[in-house]
C-alpha positions as semicolon CSV with decimal commas, in nm:
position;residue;x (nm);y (nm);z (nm)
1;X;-2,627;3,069;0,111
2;X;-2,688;2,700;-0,021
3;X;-2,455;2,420;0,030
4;X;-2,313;2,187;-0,291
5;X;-2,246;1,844;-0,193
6;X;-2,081;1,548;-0,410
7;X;-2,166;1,144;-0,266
8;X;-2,012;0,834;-0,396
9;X;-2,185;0,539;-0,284
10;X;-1,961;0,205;-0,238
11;X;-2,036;-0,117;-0,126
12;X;-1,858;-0,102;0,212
13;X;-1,940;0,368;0,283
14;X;-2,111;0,641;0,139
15;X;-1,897;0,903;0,124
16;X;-2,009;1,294;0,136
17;X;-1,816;1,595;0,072
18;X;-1,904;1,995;0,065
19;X;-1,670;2,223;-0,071
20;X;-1,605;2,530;0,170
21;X;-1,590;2,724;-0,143
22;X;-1,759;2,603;-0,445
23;X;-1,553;2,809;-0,705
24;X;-1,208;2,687;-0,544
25;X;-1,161;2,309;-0,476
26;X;-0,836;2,436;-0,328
27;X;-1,017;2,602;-0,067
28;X;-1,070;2,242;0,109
29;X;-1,407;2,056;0,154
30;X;-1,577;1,908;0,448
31;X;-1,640;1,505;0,478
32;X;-1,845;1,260;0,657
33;X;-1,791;0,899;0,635
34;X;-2,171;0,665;0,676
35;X;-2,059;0,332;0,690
36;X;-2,275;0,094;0,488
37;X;-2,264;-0,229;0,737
38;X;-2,592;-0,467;0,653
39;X;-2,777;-0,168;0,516
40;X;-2,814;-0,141;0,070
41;X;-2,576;0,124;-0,031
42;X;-2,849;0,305;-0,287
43;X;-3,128;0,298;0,018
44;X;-2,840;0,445;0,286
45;X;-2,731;0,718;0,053
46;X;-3,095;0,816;-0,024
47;X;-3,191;0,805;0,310
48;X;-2,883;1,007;0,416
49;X;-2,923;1,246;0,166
50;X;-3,320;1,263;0,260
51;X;-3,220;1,391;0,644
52;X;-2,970;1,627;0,505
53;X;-3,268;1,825;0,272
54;X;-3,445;1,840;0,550
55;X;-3,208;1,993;0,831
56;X;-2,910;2,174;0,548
57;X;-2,550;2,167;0,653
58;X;-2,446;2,397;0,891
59;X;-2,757;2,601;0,840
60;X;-2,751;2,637;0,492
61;X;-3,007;2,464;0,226
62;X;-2,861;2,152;-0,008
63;X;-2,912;2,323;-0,363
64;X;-2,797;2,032;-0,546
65;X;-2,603;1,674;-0,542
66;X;-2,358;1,528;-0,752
67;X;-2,417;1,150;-0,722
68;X;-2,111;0,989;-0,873
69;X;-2,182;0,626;-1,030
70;X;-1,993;0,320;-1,137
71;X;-2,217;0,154;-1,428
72;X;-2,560;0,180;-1,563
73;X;-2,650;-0,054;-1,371
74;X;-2,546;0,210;-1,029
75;X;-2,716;0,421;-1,169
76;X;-3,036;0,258;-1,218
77;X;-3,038;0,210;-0,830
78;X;-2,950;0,549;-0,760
79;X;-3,253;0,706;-0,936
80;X;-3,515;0,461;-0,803
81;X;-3,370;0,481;-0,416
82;X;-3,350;0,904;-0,501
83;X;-3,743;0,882;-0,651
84;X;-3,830;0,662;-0,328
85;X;-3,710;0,967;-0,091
86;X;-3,879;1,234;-0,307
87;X;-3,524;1,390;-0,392
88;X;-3,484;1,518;-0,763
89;X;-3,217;1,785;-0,681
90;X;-2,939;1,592;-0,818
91;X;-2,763;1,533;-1,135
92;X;-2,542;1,164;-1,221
93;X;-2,176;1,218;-1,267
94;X;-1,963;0,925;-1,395
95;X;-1,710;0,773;-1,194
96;X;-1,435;0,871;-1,502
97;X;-1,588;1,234;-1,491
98;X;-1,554;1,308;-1,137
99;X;-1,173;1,206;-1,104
100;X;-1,084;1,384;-1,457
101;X;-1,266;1,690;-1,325
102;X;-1,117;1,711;-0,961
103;X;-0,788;1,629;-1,101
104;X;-0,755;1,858;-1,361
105;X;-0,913;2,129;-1,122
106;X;-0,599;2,097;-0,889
107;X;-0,361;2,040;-1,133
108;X;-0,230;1,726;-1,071
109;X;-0,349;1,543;-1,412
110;X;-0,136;1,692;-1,639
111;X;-0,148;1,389;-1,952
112;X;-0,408;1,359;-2,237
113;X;-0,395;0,989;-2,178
114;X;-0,406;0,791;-1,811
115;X;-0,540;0,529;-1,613
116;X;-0,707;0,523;-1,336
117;X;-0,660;0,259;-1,077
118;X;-0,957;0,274;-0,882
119;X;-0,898;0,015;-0,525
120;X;-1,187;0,015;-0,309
121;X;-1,331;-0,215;-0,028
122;X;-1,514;-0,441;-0,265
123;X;-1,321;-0,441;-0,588
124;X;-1,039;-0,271;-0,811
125;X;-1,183;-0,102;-1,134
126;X;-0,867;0,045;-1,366
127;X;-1,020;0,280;-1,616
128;X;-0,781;0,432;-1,939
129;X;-0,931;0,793;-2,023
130;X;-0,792;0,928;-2,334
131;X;-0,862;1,274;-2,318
132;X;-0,828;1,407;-2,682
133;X;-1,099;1,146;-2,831
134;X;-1,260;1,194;-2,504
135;X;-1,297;0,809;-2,470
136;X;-1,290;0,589;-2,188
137;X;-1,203;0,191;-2,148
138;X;-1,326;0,047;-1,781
139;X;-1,301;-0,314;-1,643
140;X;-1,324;-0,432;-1,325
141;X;-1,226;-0,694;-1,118
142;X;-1,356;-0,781;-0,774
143;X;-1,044;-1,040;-0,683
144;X;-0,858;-0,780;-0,507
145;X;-0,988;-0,498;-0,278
146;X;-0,956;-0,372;0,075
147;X;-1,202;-0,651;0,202
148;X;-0,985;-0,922;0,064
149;X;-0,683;-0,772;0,257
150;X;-0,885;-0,752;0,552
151;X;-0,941;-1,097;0,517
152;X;-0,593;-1,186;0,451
153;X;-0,502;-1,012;0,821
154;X;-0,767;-1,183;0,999
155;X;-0,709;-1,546;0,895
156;X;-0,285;-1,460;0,947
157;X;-0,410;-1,366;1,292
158;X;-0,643;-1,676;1,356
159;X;-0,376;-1,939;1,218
160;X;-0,059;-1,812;1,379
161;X;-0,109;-1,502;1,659
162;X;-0,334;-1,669;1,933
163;X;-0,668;-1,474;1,835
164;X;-0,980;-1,728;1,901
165;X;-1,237;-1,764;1,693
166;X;-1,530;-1,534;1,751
167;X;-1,859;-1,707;1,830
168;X;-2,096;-1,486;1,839
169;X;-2,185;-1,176;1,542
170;X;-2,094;-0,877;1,761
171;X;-1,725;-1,013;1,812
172;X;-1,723;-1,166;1,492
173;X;-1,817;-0,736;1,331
174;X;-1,549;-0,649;1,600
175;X;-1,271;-0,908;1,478
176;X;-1,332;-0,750;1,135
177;X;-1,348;-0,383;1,214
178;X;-1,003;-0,465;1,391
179;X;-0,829;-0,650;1,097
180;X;-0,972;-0,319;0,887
181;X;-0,791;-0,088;1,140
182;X;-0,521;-0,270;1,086
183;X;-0,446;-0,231;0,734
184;X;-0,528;0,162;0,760
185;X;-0,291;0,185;0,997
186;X;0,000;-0,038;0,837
187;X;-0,023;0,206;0,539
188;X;0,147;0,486;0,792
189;X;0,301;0,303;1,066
190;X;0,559;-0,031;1,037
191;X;0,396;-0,199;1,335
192;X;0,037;-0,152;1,457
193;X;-0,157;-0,358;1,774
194;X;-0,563;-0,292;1,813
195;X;-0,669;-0,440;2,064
196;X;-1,060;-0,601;2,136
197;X;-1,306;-0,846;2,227
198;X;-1,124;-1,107;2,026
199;X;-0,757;-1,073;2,131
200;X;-0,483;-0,852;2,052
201;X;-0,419;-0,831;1,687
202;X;-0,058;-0,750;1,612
203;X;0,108;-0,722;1,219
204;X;0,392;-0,551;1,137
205;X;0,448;-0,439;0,748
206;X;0,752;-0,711;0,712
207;X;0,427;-0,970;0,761
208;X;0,157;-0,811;0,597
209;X;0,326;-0,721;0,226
210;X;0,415;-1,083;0,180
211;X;0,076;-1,187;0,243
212;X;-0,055;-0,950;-0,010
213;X;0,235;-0,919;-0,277
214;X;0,114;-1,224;-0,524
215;X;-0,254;-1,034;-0,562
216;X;-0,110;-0,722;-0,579
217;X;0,129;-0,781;-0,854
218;X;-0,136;-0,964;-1,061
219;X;-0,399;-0,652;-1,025
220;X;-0,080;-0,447;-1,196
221;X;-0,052;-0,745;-1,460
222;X;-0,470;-0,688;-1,476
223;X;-0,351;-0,323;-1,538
224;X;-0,118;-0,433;-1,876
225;X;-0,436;-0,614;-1,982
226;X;-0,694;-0,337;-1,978
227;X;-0,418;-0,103;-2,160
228;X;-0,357;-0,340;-2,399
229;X;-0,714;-0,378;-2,486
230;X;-0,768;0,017;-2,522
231;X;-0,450;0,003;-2,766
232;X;-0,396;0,367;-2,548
233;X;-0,014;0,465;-2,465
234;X;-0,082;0,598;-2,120
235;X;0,152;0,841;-1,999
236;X;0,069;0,885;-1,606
237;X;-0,105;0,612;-1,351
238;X;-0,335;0,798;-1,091
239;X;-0,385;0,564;-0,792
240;X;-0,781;0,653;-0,640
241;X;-0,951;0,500;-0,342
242;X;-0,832;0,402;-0,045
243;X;-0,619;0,100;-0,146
244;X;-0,357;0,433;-0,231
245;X;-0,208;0,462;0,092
246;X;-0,067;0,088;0,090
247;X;0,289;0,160;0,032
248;X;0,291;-0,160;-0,205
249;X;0,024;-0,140;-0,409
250;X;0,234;0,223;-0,488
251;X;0,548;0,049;-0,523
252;X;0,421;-0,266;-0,720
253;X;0,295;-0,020;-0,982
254;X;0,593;0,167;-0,996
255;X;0,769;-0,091;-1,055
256;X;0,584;-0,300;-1,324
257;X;0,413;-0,015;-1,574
258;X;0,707;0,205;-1,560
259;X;0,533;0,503;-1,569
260;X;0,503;0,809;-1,340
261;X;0,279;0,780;-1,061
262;X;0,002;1,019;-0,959
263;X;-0,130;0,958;-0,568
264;X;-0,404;1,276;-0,499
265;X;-0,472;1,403;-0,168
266;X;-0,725;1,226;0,004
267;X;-0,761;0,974;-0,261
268;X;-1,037;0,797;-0,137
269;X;-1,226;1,111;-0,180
270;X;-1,106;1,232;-0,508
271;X;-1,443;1,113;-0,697
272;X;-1,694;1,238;-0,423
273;X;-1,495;1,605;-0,490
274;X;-1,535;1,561;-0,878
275;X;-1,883;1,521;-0,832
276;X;-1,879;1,810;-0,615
277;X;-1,740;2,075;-0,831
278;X;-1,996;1,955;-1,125
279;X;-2,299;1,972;-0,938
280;X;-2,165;2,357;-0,872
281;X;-2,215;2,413;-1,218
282;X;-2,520;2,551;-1,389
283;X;-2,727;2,284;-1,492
284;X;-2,734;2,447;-1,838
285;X;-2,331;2,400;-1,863
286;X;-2,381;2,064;-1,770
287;X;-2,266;1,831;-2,030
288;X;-2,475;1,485;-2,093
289;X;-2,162;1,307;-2,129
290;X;-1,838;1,457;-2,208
291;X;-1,678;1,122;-2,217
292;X;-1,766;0,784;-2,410
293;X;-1,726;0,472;-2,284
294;X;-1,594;0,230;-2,544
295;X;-1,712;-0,160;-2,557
296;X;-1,367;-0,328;-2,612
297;X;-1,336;-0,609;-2,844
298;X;-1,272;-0,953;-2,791
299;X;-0,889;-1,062;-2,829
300;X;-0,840;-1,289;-3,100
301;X;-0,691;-1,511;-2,853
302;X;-0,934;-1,476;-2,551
303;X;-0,834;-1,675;-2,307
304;X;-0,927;-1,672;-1,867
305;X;-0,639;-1,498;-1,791
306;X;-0,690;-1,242;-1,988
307;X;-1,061;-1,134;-1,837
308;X;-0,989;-1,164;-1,486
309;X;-0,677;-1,128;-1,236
310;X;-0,464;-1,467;-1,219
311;X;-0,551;-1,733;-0,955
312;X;-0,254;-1,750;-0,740
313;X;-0,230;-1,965;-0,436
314;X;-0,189;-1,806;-0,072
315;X;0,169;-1,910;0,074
316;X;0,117;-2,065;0,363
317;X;0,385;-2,096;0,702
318;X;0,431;-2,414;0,782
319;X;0,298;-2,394;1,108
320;X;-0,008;-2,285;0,976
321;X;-0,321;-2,530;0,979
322;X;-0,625;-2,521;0,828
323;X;-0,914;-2,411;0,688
324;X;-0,761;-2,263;0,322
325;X;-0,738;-2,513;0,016
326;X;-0,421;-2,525;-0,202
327;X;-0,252;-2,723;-0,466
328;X;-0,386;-2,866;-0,810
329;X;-0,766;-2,829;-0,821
330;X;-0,833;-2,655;-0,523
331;X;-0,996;-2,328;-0,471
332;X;-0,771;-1,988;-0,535
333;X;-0,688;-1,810;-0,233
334;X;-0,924;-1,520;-0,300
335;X;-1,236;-1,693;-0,334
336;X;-1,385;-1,732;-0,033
337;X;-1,236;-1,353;0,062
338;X;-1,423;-1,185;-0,204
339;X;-1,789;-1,327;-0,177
340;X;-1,835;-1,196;0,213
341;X;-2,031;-0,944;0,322
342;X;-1,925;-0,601;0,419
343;X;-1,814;-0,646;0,814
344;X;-1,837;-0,301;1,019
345;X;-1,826;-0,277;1,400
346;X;-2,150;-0,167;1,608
347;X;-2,008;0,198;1,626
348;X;-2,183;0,227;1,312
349;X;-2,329;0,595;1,209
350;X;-2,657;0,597;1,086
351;X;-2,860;0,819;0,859
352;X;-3,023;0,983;1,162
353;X;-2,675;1,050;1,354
354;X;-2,528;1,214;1,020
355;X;-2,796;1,479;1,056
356;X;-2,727;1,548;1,391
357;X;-2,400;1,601;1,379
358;X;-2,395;1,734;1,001
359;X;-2,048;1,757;0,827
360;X;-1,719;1,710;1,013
361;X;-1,486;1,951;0,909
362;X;-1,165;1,870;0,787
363;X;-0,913;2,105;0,655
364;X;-0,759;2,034;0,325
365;X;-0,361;2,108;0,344
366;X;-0,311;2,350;0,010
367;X;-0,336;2,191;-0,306
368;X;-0,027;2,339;-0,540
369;X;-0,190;2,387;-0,886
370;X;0,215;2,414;-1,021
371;X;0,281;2,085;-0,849
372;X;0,204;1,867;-1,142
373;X;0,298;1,528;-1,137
374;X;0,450;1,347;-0,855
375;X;0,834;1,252;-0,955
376;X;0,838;1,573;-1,209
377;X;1,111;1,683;-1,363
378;X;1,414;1,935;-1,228
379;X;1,260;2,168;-1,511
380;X;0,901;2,169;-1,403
381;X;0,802;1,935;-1,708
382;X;0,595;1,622;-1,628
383;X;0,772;1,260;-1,696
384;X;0,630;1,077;-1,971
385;X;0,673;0,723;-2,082
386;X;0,524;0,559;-2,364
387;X;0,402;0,247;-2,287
388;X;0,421;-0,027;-2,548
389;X;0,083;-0,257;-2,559
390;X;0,142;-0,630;-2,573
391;X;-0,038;-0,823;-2,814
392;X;-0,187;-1,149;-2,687
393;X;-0,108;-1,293;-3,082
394;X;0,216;-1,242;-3,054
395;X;0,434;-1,604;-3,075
396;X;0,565;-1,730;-2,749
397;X;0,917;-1,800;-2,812
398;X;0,998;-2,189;-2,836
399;X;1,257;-2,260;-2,486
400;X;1,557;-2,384;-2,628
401;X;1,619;-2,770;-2,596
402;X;1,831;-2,867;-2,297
403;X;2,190;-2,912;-2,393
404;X;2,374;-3,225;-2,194
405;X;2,635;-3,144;-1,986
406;X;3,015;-3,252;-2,121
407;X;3,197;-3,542;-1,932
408;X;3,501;-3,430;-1,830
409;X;3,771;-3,730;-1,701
410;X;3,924;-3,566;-1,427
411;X;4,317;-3,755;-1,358
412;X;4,513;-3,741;-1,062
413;X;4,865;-3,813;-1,115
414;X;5,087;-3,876;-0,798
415;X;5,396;-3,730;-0,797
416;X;5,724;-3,925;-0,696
417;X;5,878;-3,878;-0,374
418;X;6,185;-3,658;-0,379
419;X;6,487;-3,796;-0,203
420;X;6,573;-3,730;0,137
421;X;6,913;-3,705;0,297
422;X;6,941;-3,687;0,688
423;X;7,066;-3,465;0,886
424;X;7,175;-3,483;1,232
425;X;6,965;-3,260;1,485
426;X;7,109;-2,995;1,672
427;X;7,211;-3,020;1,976
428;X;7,075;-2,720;2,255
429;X;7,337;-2,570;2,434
430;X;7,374;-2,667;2,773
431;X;7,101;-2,458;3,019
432;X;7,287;-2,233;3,241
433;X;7,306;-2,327;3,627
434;X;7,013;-2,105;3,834
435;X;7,155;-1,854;4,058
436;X;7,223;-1,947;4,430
437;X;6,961;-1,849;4,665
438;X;6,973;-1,523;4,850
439;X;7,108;-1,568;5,204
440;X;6,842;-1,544;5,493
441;X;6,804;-1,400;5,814
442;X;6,833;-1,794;6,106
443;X;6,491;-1,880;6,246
444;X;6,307;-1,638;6,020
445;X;6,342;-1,765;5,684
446;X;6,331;-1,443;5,557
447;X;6,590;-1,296;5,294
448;X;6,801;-1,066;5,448
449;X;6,740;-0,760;5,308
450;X;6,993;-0,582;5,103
451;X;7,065;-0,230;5,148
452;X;7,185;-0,024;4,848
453;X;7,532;0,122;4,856
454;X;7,590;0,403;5,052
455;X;7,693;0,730;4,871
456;X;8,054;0,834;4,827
457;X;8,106;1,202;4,983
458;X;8,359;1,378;4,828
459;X;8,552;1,619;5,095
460;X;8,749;1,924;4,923
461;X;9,101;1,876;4,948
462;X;9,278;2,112;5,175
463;X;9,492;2,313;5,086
464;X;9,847;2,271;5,182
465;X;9,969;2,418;5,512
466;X;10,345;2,537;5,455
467;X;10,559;2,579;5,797
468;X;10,724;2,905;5,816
């Protein structure tokens, strides 16, 4: 028997999955997690991949890979790192055709029309797929992203919490890996500590949404953008990668589009499992491309807020000091987050080590194919709400000119004194005299004691005695 694996291939993992059984996703799928640190993404993955051909997966032979890519430009890198490890048995599945696939396998995408929002490590790429024309509309934006939150923690934790600087790489990787733990943690737990070689680092939900809320709510603004520009009416948002599990991003969403919200199992391995199930297929059942990426046009109106997320400013405590810019002219609070370099710890696993211990296998609870939507209706249906595009044309209401405040002359008038007539006060009666004190017992002082009244007997009367 051969083995069918699907690999996505981000900036901060490469991510592999196997189903257990390759004509029912629900059947579960086995993961392993390589974690990217200094090494190229393309060149890990090939070289991954190149160990795995060689040993199998549990004793069975790879038959094929589904290698699931962003852009052209992925893809480009894919297929020279693949033709650099001698591998051909693989076939390129797009990022948009992996999630529809996986999603409509289980069940849970149950609209013509919805977008994708797609928060990784290094970036947040919301895609509108509008299944009936079989078009797609994909931006991306790399001012927000599990990275930048990581970054958010650690420099929270250097300002304010007591954690010193790290001076040296290995504590500097260890810093990072705990700030990362952190935030994976938060998304299940109110209050996390992870301790290491640079301190204790403590956060607590209460702390960390604040820190967060102003970039998440502009990625969901970012989100009214992209729609707008596919002129789509969306009817379901399906939140992929691991920036899912943070209970805000889910409730920001909510919130601002209005529409239901889709969160899959496992989300950060939603597109690795799309790719998956299409490298099952026959390669003659294989479309090319089943969905066409459109080339939006430029708003009449184009303006910088309109291509990229809004520059907001990080709101600092005031104990804080140092090291960030703000105000007029300086630097937005993201910008020296998002240019780093992926940060992993020295736990690291490496091409070599994913062959020796192949596949770890993780059970996948049972995917409901009824389920449908999450927040369905009592009568099984699946919430829709059209959502109305904006047009960046439209005339920006005029504020209406201040209006002065009226004077009002405030009088006091006095009132006169009513007359008074006197009257005499009341004498108090006379306070009675105290009682005398109680008699006392010479040389003692002591009140002699008073003994209660002794009882009155009653005798029967005799009866009369008559003298004869």
């Amino acid at each position: 028997m051969s083995s069918i694996l699907g690999v996505t291939v981000g900036e901060s993992a490469v991510r592999v999955v196997r189903p257990v059984d390759r004509t029912s996703p629900s059947a579960g799928f086995q993961f392993q997690v390589v974690e990217t640190g200094k090494d190229e993404p393309a060149r890990l993955a090939a070289g991954t991949l190149g160990v795995l051909f060689q040993t199998g997966v549990a004793g069975d032979p790879i038959e094929r890979v589904g290698l699931v890519y962003r852009d052209q430009s992925q893809a480009d890198r894919l297929r020279a790192a693949m033709a650099a490890e001698g591998i051909d048995r693989y076939v390129l599945v797009s990022e948009p055709e992996a999630a529809v696939t996986y999603l409509q396998a289980t069940g849970e995408l149950g609209s013509n029309t919805a977008v994708f929002y797609d928060l990784g490590d290094a970036g947040l790429t919301v895609t509108v797929v509008d299944l009936v024309t079989r078009e797609v509309l994909a931006e991306r934006t790399d001012s927000i992203g599990g990275r930048v939150f990581d970054n958010v923690i650690r420099d929270h934790q250097l300002d304010s919490n007591g954690v010193w600087r790290p001076d040296d790489p290995a504590t500097d990787d260890e810093l990072s890996a705990q700030c990362r733990e952190a935030k994976e943690k938060l998304s299940e737990s109110h209050t996390v500590a992870v301790p290491g070689a640079a301190g204790l680092v403590l956060m607590s939900r209460e702390t960390f949404d604040p820190l967060i809320s102003q970039c998440v709510e502009s990625s969901a603004q970012f989100v009214h953008q992209v729609i707008s520009r596919a002129g789509r009416n969306p009817e379901a948002v399906v939140l992929l990668g691991g920036g899912a599990h943070i209970p805000l991003v889910q409730e920001v969403l909510r919130s601002w589009l209005g529409l239901p919200l889709v969160v899959p199992h496992e989300p950060e391995l939603v597109l690795a499992k799309g790719g998956a199930i299409l490298a099952a297929k026959p390669p003659s059942s294989q479309p090319v491309s089943t969905l066409t990426r459109i080339v939006p046009g430029r708003p009449s109106s184009t303006t910088a807020d309109t291509e990229q997320i809004p520059v907001v400013t990080a709101t600092r405590s005031p104990g804080a000091t140092a090291g960030t810019d703000s105000g007029d002219g300086q630097k937005p609070w993201w910008s020296s987050l998002a240019s780093r370099g992926p940060t992993v710890s020295g736990k690291q696993i490496s091409g070599a080590g994913l062959a020796g211990t192949a596949l770890a296998v993780v059970a996948v609870i049972g995917v409901a194919l009824s389920t449908g939507l999450t927040g369905a209706s009592a009568d099984g249906t699946s919430p829709t709400q059209s959502y109305v595009p904006s047009t960046s044309s439209a005339p920006r209401p005029s504020p209406a000119p201040a209006v002065a405040p009226t004077q009002v002359t405030t009088t006091t008038e006095t009132p006169e004194p009513e007359p008074t007539t006197y009257s005499p006060r009341p004498v108090p009666p006379a306070p009675e005299p105290s009682p005398p004190p109680p008699p006392t017992i010479p040389g003692l002082g002591v009140p002699v004691p008073t003994l209660p009244p002794l009882p009155t007997i009653e005798l029967p009367q005799l009866p009369p005695i008559r003298l004869p």
